[in-house]
N, C-alpha and C positions, 0 to 999 in steps of 0.2 A: 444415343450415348455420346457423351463428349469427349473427342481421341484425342491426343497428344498433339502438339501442333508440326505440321511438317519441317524436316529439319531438325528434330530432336529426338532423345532415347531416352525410356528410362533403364536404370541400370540396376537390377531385382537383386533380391539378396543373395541369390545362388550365386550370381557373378560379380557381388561386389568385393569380396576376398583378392581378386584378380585386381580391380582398380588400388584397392588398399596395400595389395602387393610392390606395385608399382611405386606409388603414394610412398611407400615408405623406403624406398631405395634413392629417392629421389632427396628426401628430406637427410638421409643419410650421406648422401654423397656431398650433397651440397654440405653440409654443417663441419666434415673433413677438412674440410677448404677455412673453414671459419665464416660461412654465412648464416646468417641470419634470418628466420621470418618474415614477411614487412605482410601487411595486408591491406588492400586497398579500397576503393566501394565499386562496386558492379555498375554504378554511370558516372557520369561526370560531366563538367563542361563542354560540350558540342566543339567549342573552339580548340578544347586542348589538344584533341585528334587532329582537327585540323591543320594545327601548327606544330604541333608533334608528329604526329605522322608524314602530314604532307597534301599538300592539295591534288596533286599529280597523282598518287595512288590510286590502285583499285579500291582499295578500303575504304578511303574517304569519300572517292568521287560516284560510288556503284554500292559498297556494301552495308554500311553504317545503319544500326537502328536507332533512330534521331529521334525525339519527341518533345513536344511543347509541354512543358510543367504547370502545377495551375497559376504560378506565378509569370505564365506568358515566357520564361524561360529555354534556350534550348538546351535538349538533355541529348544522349549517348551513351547506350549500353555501351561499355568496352569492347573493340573490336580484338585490342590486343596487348599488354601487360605493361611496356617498357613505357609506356606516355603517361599511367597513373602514378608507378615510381619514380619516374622523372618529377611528377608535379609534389610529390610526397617530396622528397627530396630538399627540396628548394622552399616548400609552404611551410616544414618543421625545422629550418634550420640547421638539414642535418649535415651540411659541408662546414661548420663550425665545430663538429666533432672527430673522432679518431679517421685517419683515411690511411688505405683507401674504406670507403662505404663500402660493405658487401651483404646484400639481399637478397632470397630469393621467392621464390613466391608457387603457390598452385592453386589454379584459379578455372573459372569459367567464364568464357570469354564471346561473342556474338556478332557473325557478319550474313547478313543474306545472301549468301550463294546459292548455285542451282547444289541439294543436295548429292551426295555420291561414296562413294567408297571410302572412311575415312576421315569425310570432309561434308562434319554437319553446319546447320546456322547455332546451336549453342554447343561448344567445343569443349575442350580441356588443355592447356599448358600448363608445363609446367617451366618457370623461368627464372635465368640469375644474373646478378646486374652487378656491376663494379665498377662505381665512382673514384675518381681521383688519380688515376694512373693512365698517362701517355705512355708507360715503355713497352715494351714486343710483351716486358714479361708477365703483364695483365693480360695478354691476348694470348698466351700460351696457359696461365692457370686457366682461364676461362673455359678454354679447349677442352684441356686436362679434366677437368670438372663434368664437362659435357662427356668426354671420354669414357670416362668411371662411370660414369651414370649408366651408358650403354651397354658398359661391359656387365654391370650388374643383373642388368635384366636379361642377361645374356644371349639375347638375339646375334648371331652371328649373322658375316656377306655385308657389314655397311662399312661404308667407304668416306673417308673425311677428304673435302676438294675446300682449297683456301682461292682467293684472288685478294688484290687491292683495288679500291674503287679511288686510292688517292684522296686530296682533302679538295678544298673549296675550289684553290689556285690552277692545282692540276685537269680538274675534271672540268673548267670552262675549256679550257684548250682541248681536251677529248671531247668534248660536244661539239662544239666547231666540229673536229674532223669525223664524227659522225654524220651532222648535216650536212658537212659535203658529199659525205658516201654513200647515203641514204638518198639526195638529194635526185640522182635520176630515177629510180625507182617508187618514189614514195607513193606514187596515183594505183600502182600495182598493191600497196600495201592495205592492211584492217584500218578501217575509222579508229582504233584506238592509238594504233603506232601513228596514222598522220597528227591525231592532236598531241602525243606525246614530244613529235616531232620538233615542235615548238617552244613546247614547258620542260621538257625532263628526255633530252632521245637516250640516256641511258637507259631507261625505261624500256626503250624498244625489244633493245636485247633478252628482255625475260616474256618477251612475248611465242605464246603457246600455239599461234595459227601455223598451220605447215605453210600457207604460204608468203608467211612473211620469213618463215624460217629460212629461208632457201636464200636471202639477201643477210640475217643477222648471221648468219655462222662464217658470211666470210667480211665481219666489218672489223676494221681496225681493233686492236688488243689496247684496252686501258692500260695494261705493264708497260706500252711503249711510251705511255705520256706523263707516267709517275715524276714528279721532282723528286731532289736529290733526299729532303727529309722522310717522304712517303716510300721512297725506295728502299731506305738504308732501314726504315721501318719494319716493314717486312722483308727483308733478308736477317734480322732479328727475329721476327716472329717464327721465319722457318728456322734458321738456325735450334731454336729453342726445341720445338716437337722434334726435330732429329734425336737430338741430347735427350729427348723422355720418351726417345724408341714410341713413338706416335706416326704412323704413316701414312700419307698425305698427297693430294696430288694436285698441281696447282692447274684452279679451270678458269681461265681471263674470262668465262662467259656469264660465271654467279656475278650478277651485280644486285640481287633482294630487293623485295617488291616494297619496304617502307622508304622514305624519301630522307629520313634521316640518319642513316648509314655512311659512314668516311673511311679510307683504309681499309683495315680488313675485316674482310668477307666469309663466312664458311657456311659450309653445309654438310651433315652428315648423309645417306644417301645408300638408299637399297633397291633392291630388285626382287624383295622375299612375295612383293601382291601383284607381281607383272611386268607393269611397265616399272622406268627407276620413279621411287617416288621419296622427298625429302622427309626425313624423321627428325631430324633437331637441324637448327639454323641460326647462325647469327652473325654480330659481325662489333665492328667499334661504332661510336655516334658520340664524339665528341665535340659538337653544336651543339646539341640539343638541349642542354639544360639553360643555354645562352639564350635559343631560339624561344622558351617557354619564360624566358623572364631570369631567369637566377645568374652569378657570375661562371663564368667559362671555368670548365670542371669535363676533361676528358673521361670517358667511360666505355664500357665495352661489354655485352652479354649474351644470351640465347633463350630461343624457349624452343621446349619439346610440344608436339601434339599426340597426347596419349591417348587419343583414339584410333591415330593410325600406328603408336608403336603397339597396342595390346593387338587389335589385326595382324601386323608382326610374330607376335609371339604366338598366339594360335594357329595360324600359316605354319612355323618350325617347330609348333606340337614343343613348345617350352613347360616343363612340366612347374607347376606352381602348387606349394606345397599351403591349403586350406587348413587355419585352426580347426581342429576336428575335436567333437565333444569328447567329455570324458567318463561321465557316469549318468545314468538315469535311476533315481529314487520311488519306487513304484509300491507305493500304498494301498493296503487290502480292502482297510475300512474306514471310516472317520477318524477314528483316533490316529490310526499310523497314517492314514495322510495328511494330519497336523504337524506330525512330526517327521516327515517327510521333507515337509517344507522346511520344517525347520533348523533339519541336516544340509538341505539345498543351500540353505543360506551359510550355514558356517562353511560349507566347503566354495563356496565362491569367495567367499572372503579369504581363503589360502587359495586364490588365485586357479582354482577348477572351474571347468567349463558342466554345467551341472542344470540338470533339468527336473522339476516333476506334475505329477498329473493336476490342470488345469478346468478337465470337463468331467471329473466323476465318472471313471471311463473302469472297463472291465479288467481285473488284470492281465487276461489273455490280450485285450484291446491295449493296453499300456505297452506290453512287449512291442506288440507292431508295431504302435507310434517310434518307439527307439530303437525296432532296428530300420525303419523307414529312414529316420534322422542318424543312423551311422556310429548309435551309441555303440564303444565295443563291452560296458557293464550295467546289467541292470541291478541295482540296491532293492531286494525286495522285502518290505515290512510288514510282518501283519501282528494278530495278539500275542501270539507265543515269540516271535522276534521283540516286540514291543517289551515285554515281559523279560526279557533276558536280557537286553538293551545290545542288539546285535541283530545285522543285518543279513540275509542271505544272499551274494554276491552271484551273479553268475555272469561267466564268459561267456559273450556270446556268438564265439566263433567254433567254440569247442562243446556249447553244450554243459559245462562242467561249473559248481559252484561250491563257495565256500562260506562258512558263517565268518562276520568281521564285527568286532566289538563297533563302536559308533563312533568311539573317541580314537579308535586306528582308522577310520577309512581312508580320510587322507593319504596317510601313508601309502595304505597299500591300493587305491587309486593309483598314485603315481608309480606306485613300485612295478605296474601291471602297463 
């Protein structure tokens, strides 16, 4: 038999009302704000990661699913959202339109990691982007947006932690004083912090080995090497979540695992699976659309991973409310399950959830089917109902039923 490839789920119809749940709180919050759909393709140019993302990443340098096209081409599943909008962006022309841009996106997304709790190789984000604005107050709707979004699915316990990573100018100078501080330690450290060392030691600091942890939590604070622009930045952007009663707690040690990240930084942030583990992230990347080719155009967004926020909400037993059918139409004999069908179909056309028999099945056997699937009415038709043109309805909580002409059922469908 041929399984599912390691690293993936499928997600059965019992529990796809839970993803659609989600799916639609998301598109709702986002569109509040006044964002927009954008869609992108599932690979893309090898290089746009690259330079988008960053060659110092985990993503780029460890996770990326790369492949030669039959045109000797290199391709790239998306590892992750913001580098195909970036390139949308710039390839349609759209920074000659109304700004700021605001898009968002829910997508599946693909990096080879060891799977785990959470944290597959084909994923789910859901993410939102805003071109054209340098002020704090795009990094506070941004927040705001991510906010609502959470509060919606109403997982309670997560916690928003902001820092600034500064821009180009300031974080050469915190590098330096990294490498100095790291510098008698580094032969103690992981092969990944020593090559980090060199290309990106901000990097270091999101490093997960305990034993490098024990040198990152006492290395210098980016906040101390902020310029005057980067600083006044964010003491804007906190300023702003104060005034939208958003609370917040500023952690110098998020600096985010993409390489095109400036200024600020967040993370939402729970404890509902154990350890804490991030549930939405993001931050500013105002390079990047420079960095891919297009003119300098400040931006700022997040994405959620809604694998590990529905884990979440089963964790605090979040109760999610399933479209539940509404009627089953249960035919005696050939005629009335002609006509069966053909009640089925006009009441789904006024918008009923509405079933009927498929396999020539017994009408004791039709009952079970519907109360298997959670019908709470069955519509039952045979000569003498065909004949009167009325159906005999029965609740099937109570046992109890009523005759209903054909042209009320509707009605009294919904009235029940």
């Amino acid at each position: 038999m041929i399984q599912i490839p390691k690293g993936t789920k499928d997600v059965l119809p019992a529990r796809a009302y839970l993803w659609q749940t989600v799916e639609r709180e998301a598109r709702e919050s986002a569109e509040k704000y006044g964002f927009k759909e954008i869609r992108t393709p599932v690979f893309e140019h090898t290089e746009l990661f690259a330079r988008g993302v960053g060659d110092t990443s985990d993503i780029v340098t460890k996770e990326m699913y790369t492949f030669s096209d039959k045109g000797g081409r290199s391709m790239t599943l998306r590892p992750e959202g913001t580098a195909g909008v970036a390139r949308s962006f710039i390839e349609n022309g759209l920074a000659g339109g109304v700004m700021p841009f605001k898009s968002y996106y829910l997508i599946s997304a693909f990096r080879y990691e060891r799977p785990q709790a959470g944290r597959l190789r084909e994923f789910h984000q859901f993410g939102a982007e805003l071109y054209g604005s340098g002020e704090p107050a795009a990094d506070a709707e941004i927040i705001a947006l991510a906010h609502r979004f959470l509060r919606a699915t109403k997982i309670s316990g997560v916690e928003l932690r902001i820092n600034s990573i500064g821009c180009k100018h300031c974080r050469e100078k915190y590098a330096e004083a990294l490498r100095a501080y790291f510098a008698p330690h580094i032969g103690e450290m992981c092969e990944d912090c020593r090559s980090r060392y060199e290309k990106n030691p901000l990097r270091m600091l999101d490093c997960k080995e305990e034993g490098c942890k024990k040198y990152t939590s006492a290395a210098p604070s980016m906040l101390d090497y902020l310029c005057d622009g980067c600083r006044t930045h964010f003491e804007g952007v906190k300023e702003l979540l104060s005034a939208l009663g958003i609370a917040y707690t500023v952690d110098p040690r998020i600096v985010r695992g993409l390489d095109y990240y400036s200024r600020t930084v967040f993370e939402f942030v729970s404890d509902a699976l154990g350890a804490q583990s991030t549930v939405l992230a993001g931050g500013r990347y105002d390079t990047l659309i420079e960095q891919l080719g297009g003119k300098p155009t400040p931006a700022v967004g997040f994405a959620a991973g809604l694998e590990r926020l529905l884990m979440i909400m089963e964790a605090q037993e979040i109760p999610v409310a399933e479209r539940l059918p509404d009627c089953y139409i249960a035919g005696m004999d050939a005629a009335s399950r002609v006509k069966a069908q053909l009640i089925a179909e006009e009441l789904r056309e006024q918008g009923l959830v509405v079933e009927c028999d498929l396999l020539d099945r017994s009408l004791k056997a039709q009952f079970k089917y519907a109360d298997k699937l959670g019908f709470p009415l069955v519509a039952v038709i045979g000569e003498s109902e065909l004949a009167a043109g009325e159906a005999e309805v029965k609740d099937m909580s109570r046992s109890a039923s009523e005759r209903v002409k054909f042209a009320d059922l509707a009605n009294y469908i919904r009235g029940r």
